[in-house]
N, C-alpha and C positions, 0 to 999 in steps of 0.2 A: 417489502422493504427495498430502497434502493441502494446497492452495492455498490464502490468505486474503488477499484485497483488502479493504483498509481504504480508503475512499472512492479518490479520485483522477477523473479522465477519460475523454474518447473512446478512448485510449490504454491504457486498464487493460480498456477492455470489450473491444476488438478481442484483447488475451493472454488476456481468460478464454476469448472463443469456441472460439480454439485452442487453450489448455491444457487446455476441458472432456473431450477426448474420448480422452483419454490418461491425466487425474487429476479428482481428486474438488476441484470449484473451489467456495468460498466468496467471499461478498461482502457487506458492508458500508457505503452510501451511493449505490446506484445504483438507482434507479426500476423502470427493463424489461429484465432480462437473458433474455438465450434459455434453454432449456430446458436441465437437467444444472446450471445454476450455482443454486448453494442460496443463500438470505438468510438472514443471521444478525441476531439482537440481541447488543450488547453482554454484556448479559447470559448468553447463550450459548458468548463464548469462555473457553475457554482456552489458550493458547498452545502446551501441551503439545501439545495435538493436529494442532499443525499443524508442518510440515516448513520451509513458506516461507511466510512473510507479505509481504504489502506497503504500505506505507505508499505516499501521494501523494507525485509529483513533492518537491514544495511541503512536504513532512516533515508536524512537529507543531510548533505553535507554544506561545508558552508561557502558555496557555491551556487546553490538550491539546486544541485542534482541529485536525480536518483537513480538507481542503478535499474537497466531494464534489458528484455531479451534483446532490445536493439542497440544495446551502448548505455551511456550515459545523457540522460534528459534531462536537458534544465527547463526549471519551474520556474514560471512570471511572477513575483513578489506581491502583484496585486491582487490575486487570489485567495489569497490570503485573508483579504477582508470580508469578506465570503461567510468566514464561518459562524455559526448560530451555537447557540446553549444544548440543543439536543442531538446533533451529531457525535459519534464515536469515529476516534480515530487509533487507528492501532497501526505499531511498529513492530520489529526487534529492537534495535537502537533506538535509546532516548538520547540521538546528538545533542548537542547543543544550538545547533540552529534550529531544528525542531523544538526543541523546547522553548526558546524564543518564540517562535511562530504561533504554537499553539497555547501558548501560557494560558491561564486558566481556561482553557477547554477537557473536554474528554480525552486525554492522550492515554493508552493503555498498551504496555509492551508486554509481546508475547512472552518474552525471554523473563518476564515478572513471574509466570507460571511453570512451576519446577520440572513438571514433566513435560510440555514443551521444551524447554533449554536442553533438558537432556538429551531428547529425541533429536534436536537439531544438534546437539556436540556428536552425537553418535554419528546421524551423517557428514558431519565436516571432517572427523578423525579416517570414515572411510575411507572419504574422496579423496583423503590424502597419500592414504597407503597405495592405492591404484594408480 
C-alpha cells in the first residue's frame, strides 16, 4: 500500500515508523524521518497514486494550510483533482474546506472513532496541565 502524510505531529511520525516496514510511506512537512519514509514536494503528488493519505489532526483550513513540524504549509488547490474513487483519506477535523475538497470521496475522521477521541482528549487535557 502507498501511504501519504501530509504534515501533522509527533503522532503521524510514530504511524510512519511502523507503517514503513510493511508499506511504501510518504511524507510531507516533517524535518527527520527515519530511513524507508520518502519526502515528497507538492509538486510531486498525485493522489492517484496513493491508497491512503493523511491529512493532520487539525484537517485544512480555509487557506489550504496544514499544520506541520515545520509551521504552517499551504497546499496548491490543483491537487486536488488528483483524487480517484479508491483512495482513503483520513483527518481529525472534518473542516469545511476539506469537505469541499474532498466531497464525495473517502474522507474518514479519526475523531469519528470513540476511543480515538478519547485517547487524544486524554493527551490534550495533559499537555495542558504541564
Amino acid at each position: 500500500m502507498n501511504i501519504l502524510f501530509l504534515g501533522g505531529d509527533k503522532r503521524y511520525k510514530y504511524m510512519m515508523d511502523e507503517l514503513k516496514y510493511s508499506h511504501k510511506v510518504y511524507q510531507i512537512g516533517f524535518n527527520d524521518t527515519s530511513e524507508n519514509i520518502f519526502h515528497l514536494d507538492f509538486d510531486d503528488i498525485d493522489f492517484r497514486n496513493f491508497d491512503v493519505v493523511l491529512f493532520p489532526i487539525s484537517g485544512i483550513n480555509d487557506n489550504l494550510e496544514i499544520k506541520s513540524e515545520m509551521g504552517l504549509i499551504k497546499m496548491p488547490e490543483d491537487i486536488f483533482k488528483t483524487i480517484n474513487s479508491h483512495t482513503k483519506f483520513f483527518t481529525g477535523l472534518k473542516t469545511n474546506k476539506l469537505l469541499e475538497l474532498i466531497k464525495g470521496y473517502n474522507l474518514i475522521s479519526f475523531l469519528d472513532f470513540e476511543d480515538v477521541e478519547n485517547s487524544n482528549n486524554q493527551l490534550t487535557v495533559e499537555r495542558c496541565f504541564r
